[in-house]
N, C-alpha and C positions, 0 to 999 in steps of 0.2 A: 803480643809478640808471637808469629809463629816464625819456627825455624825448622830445616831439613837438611838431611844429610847421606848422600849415595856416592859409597862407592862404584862409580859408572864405568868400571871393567871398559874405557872407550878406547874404543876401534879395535875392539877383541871380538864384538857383537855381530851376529850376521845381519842384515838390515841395517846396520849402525843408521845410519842418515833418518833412516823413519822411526826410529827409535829414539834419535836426538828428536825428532818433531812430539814424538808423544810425549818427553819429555819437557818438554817445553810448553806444549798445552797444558800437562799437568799442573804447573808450577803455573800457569795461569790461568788457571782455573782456582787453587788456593792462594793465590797471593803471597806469599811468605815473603817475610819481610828481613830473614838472615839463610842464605843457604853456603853448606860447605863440601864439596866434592874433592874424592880421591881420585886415583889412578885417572888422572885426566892430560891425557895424551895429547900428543903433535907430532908432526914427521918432520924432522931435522932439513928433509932433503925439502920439504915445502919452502913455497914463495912467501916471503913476509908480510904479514898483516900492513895495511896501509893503515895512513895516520885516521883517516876517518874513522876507520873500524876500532881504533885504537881510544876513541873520546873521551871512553870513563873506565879507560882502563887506568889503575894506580900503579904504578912498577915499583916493588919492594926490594926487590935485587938488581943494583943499578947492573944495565946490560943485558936484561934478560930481551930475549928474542921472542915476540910471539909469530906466531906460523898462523899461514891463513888458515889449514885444517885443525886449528887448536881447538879442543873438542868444547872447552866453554866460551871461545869464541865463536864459535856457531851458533850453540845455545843461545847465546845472547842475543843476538840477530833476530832472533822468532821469539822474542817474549816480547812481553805489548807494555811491561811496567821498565821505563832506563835502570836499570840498576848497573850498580858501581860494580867493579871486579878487581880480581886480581890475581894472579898464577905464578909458582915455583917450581920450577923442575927440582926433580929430588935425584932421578935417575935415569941411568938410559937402558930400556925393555927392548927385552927379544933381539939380544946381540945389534942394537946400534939402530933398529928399527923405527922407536920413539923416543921420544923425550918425554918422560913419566913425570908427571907432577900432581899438583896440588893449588885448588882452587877456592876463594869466598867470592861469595855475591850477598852486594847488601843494598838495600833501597836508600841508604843515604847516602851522602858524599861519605869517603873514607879520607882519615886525616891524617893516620900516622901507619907505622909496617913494622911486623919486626919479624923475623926469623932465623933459623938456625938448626943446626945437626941436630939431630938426637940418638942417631947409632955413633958407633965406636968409627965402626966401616966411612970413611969418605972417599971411595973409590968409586966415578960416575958409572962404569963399567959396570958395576958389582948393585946387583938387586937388592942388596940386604941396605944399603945406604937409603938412609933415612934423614928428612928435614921436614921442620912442621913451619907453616907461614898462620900468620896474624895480622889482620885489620884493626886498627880504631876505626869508630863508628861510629852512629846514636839511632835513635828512633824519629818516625816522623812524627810532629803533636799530633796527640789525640783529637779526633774531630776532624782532621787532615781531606783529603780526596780519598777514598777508597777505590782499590784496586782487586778484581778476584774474587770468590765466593769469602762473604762475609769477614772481610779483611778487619779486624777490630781489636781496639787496643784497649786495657784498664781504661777503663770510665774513671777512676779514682786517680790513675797516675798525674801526676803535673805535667806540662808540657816542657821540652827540653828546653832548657834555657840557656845551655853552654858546656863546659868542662865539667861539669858535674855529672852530666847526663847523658855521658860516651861510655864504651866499653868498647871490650874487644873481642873479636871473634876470628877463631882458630879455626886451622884445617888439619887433621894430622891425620898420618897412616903409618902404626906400627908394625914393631915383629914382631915373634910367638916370644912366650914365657918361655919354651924349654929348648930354646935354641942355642944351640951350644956355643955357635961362633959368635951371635948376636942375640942375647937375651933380651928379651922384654924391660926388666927390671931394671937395665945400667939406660937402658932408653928414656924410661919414662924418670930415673933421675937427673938425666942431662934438661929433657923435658921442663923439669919443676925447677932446674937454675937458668933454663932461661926465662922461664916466667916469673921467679922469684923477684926483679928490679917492681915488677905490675904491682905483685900480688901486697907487695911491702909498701905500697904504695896507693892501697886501698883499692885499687883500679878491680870493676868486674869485669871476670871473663867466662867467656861460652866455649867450652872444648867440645867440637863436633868433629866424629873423624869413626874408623874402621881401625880399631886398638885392635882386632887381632886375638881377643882376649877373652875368656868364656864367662859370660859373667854366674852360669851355672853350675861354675868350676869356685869350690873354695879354697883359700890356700895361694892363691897365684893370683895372675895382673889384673884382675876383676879387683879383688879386696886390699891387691899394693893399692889402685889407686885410689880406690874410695877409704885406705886408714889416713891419706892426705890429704883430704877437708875436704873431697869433691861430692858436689850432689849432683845426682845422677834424675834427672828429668823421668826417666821411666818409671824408678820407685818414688817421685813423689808428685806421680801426676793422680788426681783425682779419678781419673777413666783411663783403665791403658785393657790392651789385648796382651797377647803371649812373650810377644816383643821379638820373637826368633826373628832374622834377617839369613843366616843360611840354611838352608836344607835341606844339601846335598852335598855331594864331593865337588868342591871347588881347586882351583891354583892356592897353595898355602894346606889345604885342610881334603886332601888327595884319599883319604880313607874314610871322612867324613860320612855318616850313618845316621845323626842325629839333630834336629833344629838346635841351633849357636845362637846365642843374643852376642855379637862385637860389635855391632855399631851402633855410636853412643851419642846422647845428646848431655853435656855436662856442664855445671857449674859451678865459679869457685865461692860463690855463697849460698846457702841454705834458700833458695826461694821456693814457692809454688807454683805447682803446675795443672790446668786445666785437664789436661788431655796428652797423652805420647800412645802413636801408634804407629806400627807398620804398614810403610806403601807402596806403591807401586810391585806389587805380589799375583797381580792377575787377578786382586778382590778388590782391591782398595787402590786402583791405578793400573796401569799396563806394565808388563816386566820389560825392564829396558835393560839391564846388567844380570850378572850371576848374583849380584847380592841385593837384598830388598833394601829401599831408605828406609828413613826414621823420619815422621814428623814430632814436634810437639809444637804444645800454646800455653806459652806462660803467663 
């Protein structure tokens, strides 16, 4: 299973369009078989995606509107594997500008949605307003068609055989721990009661997203949320590099001096990981955003 995650700062980018292209090669060039994008834009005033463009989109929030500049609906359009999708607006950037949301792509059909607030704030106006979206999903069987440089699953796993062998995959973009109006902490516990019906319910899930959150900071929203059962792909991948994703003064982190690890590939049970590394950094992929992805391969 590989999986990836960038916050794609889209349409904040100079080049944006050739940057969506590299981004798109990239991801087809590795194949990944779950990806989860933040800050992923559309312009209100845009003409609406047509039904075609629309094939394997999934709508999670009845009514949502996609826009033909929808930055994953372009994406999609230049990858060479169909993968499924699906997008939430969370908020609306730069005084009324886009409609900020939040994005999954996954290689199989998606089956179910679920989403919901996680800040305090539900004011569309208001940037601090937060909402995280979730797919049901599965995997394709092992042995399958491959797609992209060395696309490969467990040789040991079984092959899906139904409701057993779905999960779900999240996209989330929080706020800071020491935010006065909107803390991290009242988020990530709205976060844990909406995923509380899954989690009681045995269902695995993969939280990928831009938390916002240092994970080389002790004390705060690194270690809230790994004392609440999550595994963190980075510390338990057999091969990882440094894991930094910012480093530099970004929007949110304006004094920033020092490489961040906040963007996270997570899980809500204990498994193994292959590999988690930093991409798209100008060493390992082309920089398409201010913040570097995340891969891993579990």
């Amino acid at each position: 299973m590989k999986l990836l995650t960038l916050n794609t700062h889209a349409w904040h980018e100079d080049e944006q369009e050739h940057k969506i292209r590299q981004l798109a090669d990239f991801i087809n060039e590795r194949g990944f078989d779950l990806i989860a994008l933040q800050e992923v834009n559309q312009s209100p005033a845009a003409a609406e995606a047509s039904v075609e463009q629309l094939a394997r989109y999934y709508e999670a929030e009845p009514g949502t509107t996609i826009r033909a500049d929808n930055y994953a609906l372009l994406l999609i359009e230049l990858l060479d594997a169909p993968y499924h999708w699906s997008w939430l607006s969370t908020h609306s950037a730069y005084q009324g500008r886009y409609d900020e949301g939040v994005a999954v792509l996954t290689r199989e059909p998606i089956t179910d949605a679920r989403y919901g607030y996680v800040s305090g704030i539900r004011d569309y106006m208001n940037y601090k307003t937060r909402r995280m979206l979730g797919v049901k999903t599965s995997l394709a069987p092992a042995g399958g068609e491959e797609t992209g440089e060395d696309r490969v699953l467990d040789a040991t796993a079984k092959e899906p055989t139904g409701e057993s062998d779905s999960f779900w995959l999240f996209s989330a973009h929080c706020g800071w721990w020491h935010d006065e109006e909107e803390p991290f902490r009242g988020q990530w516990d709205r976060a844990e009661d909406l995923l509380k019906p899954l989690r009681d319910a045995g269902e695995r899930i993969f939280m990928l997203g831009d938390l916002n959150n240092v994970a080389q900071i002790r004390g705060e929203g690194y270690d809230y949320v790994m004392e609440r059962g999550w595994c963190d792909l980075y510390t338990a991948a057999a091969e990882k590099d440094e894991g930094s994703t910012v480093l530099k003064a970004i929007a949110g982190w304006s004094d920033n001096e020092r490489p961040l690890r906040i963007d996270y590939i997570l899980c809500s049970e204990t498994i193994e990981a292959k590999k988690s590394e930093v991409v798209l950094d100008g060493r390992n992929g082309p920089v398409v955003s201010d913040h570097f992805g995340v891969a891993a391969e579990a």
